[in-house]
C-alpha positions as a printed Julia matrix, in Angstrom:
277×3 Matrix{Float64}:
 109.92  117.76   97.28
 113.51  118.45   96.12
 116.03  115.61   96.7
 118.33  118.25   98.51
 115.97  118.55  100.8
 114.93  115.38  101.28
 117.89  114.3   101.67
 118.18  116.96  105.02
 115.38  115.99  106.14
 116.98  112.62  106.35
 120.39  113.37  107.67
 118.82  115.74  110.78
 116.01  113.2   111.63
 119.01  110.32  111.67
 121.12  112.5   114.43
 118.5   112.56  116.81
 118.32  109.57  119.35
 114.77  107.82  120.09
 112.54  108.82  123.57
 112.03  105.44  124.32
 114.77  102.2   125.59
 115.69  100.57  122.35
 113.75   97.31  123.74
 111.09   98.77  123.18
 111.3    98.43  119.81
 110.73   94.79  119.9
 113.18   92.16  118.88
 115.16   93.03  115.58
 114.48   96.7   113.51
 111.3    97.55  112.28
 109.76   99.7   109.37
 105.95  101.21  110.02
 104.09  104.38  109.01
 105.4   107.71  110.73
 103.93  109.17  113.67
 102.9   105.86  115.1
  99.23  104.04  115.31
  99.24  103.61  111.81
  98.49  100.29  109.95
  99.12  102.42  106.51
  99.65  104.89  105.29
  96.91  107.09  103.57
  96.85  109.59  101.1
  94.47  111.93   99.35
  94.23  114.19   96.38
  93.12  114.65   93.03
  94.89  113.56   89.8
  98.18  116.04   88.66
  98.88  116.24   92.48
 102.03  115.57   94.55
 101.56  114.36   98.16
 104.17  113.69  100.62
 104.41  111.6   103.39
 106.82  109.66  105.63
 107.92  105.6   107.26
 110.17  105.24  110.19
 112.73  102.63  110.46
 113.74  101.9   113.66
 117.44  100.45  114.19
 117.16   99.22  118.3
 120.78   97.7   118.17
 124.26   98.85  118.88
 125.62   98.78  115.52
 124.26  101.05  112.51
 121.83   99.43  109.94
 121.67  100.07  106.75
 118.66   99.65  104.83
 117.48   99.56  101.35
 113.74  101.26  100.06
 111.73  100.33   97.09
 108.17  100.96   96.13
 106.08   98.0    95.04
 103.02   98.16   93.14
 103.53  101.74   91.55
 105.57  103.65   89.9
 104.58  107.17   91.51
 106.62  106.87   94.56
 109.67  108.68   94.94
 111.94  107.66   98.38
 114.51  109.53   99.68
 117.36  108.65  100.93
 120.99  109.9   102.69
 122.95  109.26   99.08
 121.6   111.75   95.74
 122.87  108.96   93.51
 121.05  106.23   95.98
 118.25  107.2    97.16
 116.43  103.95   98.42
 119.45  103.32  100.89
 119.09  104.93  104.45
 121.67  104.3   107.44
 120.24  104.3   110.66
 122.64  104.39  113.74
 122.29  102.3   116.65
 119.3   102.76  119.01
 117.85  105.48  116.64
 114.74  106.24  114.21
 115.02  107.53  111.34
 111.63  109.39  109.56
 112.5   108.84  106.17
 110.16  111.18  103.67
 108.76  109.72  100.7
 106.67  111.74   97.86
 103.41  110.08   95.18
 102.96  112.31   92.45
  99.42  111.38   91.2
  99.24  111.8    87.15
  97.15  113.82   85.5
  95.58  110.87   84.06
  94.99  108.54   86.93
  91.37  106.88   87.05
  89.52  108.29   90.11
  89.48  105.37   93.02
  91.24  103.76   95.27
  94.79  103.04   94.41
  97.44  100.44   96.34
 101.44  100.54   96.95
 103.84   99.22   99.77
 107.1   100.22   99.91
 109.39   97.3   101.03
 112.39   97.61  103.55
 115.18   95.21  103.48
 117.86   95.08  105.88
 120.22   92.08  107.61
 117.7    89.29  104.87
 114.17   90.11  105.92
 111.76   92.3   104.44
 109.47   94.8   106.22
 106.4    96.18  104.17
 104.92   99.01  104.57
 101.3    99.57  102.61
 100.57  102.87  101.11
  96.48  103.53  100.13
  95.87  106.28   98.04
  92.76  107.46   96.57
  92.69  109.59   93.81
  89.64  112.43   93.73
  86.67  111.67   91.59
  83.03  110.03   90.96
  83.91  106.72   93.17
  81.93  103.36   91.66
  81.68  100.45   93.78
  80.96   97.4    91.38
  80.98   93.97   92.16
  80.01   90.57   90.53
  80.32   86.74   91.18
  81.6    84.49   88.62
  82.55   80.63   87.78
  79.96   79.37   90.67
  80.16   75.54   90.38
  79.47   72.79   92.78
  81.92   69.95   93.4
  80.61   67.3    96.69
  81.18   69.04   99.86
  82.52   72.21   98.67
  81.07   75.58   96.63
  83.86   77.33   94.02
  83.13   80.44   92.81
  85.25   83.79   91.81
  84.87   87.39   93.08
  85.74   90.6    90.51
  85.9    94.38   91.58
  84.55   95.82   88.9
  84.92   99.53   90.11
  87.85  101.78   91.28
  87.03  101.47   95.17
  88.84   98.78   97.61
  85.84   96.34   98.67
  85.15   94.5   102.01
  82.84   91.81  100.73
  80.08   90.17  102.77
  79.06   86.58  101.34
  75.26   84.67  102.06
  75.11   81.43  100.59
  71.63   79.39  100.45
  70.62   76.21   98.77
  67.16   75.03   97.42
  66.66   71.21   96.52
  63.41   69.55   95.48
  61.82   69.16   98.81
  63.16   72.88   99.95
  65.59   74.82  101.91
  68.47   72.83  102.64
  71.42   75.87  103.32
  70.65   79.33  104.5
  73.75   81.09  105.65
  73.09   84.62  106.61
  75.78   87.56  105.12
  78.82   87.51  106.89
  82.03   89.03  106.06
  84.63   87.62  103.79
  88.57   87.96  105.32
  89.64   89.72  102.22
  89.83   93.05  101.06
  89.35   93.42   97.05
  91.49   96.25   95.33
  89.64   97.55   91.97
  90.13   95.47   89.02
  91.31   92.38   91.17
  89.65   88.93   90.94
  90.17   86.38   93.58
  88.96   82.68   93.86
  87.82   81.29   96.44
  85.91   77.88   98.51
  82.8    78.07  100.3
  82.76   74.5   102.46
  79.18   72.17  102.56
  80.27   69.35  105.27
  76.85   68.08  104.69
  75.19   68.45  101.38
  72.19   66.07  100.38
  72.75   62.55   99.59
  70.03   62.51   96.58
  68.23   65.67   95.44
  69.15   68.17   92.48
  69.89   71.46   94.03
  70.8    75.24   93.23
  73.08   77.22   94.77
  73.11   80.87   95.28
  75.87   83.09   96.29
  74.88   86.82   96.93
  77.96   89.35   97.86
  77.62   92.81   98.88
  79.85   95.56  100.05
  80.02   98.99  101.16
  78.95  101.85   98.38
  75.89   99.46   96.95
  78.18   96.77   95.4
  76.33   93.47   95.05
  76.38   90.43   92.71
  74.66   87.68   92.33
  75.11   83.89   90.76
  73.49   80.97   90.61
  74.86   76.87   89.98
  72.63   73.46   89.57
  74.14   70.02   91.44
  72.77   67.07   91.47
  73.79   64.67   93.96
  72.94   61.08   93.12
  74.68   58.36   95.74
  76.7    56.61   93.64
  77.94   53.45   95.28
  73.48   52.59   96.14
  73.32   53.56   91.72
  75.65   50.89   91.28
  73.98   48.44   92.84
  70.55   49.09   91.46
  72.13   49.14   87.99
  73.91   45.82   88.65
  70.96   44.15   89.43
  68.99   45.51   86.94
  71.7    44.66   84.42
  71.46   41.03   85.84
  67.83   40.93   85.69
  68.13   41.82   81.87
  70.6    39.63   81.09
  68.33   36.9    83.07
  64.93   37.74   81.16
  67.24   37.55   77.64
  68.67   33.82   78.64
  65.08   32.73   79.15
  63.92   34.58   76.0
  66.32   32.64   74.14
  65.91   29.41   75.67
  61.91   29.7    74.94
  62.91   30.29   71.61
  64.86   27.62   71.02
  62.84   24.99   72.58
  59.76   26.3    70.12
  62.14   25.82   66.86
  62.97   22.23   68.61
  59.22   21.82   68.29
  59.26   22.98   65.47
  61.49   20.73   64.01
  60.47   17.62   65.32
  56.65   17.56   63.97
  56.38   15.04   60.36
């Protein structure tokens, strides 16, 4: 879109005065996704495309706010603005909203995928994000795999990787087999993250009550939508440590017993020894 007319687009949605009392908008301004009901904003196309789009800021006070745009996370979006020379700054006047366009120009050579952005509002010292998805058209591959699985008392470590271009919703089951059997079986449940491609996160699984002595593996199995699943496995042993000490005290004292009377045998037989013509 040309900045001219971005910049129009701007100035005539700035004039016009919201529908609704400015207490509606809540307590301070606001930045969201135009057209309201959004939580982000989403866009589609294939690579070499330019897709357009729009955030409102909403100024509910008496005096006009002026607020500053930048994209995070991207470099292929373009914000407009009501200056040519600035075009991240917008003025809102009091008790209005102002639909601010914004453009993405996909390369030609963007990987096929899911793609993230936000573009960040900042105004009076707070921030207001706004998240941008985009996926870019082509063969989508939903990869997943589960890494650096290690088992430290009550708690399981481990590290999730998106190996494919597709934003993941992973599920996790966790079970646990010791000598005498089953001793965790958590069924798949969903993990409160979302995974963009390429991003590895790590993470705690909690075990309030592992075994006090057995030698156990853990397995972690994560899945997601599009097939993605992975797999890994980690060995424990759990030995309780302060009962070990004991038994190796005493059997250290028992040895060092059983080598005083060794010796004292030994040198009551050389005494014998010694004392025969």
């Amino acid at each position: 879109m040309p900045r001219a007319l971005l910049a129009a687009a701007v100035t005539a949605l700035l004039c016009g005065p919201l529908g609704v009392p400015a207490a509606a908008a809540g307590p301070g301004w606001a930045a969201e996704p135009a057209a309201g009901g959004r939580p982000y904003v989403y866009l589609e196309g294939p690579p070499g495309t330019v897709l357009e789009d729009r955030i409102s800021v909403t100024n509910p006070g008496t005096a006009p706010l002026t607020v500053r745009l930048r994209a995070a996370g991207t470099s292929w979006i373009a914000l407009a603005g009501d200056r040519e020379r600035d075009p991240g700054r917008v003025t809102v006047p009091p008790r209005t909203r102002a639909d601010v366009p914004f453009s993405v120009t996909v390369p030609a050579g963007a990987p096929p995928g899911d793609h993230t952005a936000r573009i960040v509002a900042t105004a009076g010292g707070r921030d207001a994000v706004v998240r941008v998805h985009l996926r870019v058209g082509g063969p989508a591959l939903a990869a997943l795999t589960v890494e650096d699985v290690r088992v430290d008392g009550g708690r399981i470590h481990y590290a999730l990787v998106n190996r494919g271009n597709t934003v993941l919703a992973p599920r996790l089951a966790v079970s646990a087999d010791g000598l005498t059997g089953a001793l965790l079986d958590r069924p798949a449940r969903p993990l409160p993250l979302e995974l963009r491609p390429g991003r590895r996160v790590e993470l705690t699984e909690p075990w309030p009550d592992p075994p006090a002595l057995d030698s156990v593996d853990v397995t972690l199995r994560v899945t997601a939508q599009g097939g993605a699943h992975g797999e890994a496995t980690a060995s424990a042993v759990y030995v309780p440590w302060g009962a070990a000490t004991g038994v190796a005290l005493a059997l250290g004292a028992a040895a060092a017993g059983a080598a005083a009377l060794r010796l004292k045998r030994t040198e009551r037989r050389l005494a014998k020894v010694g004392d025969r013509p």
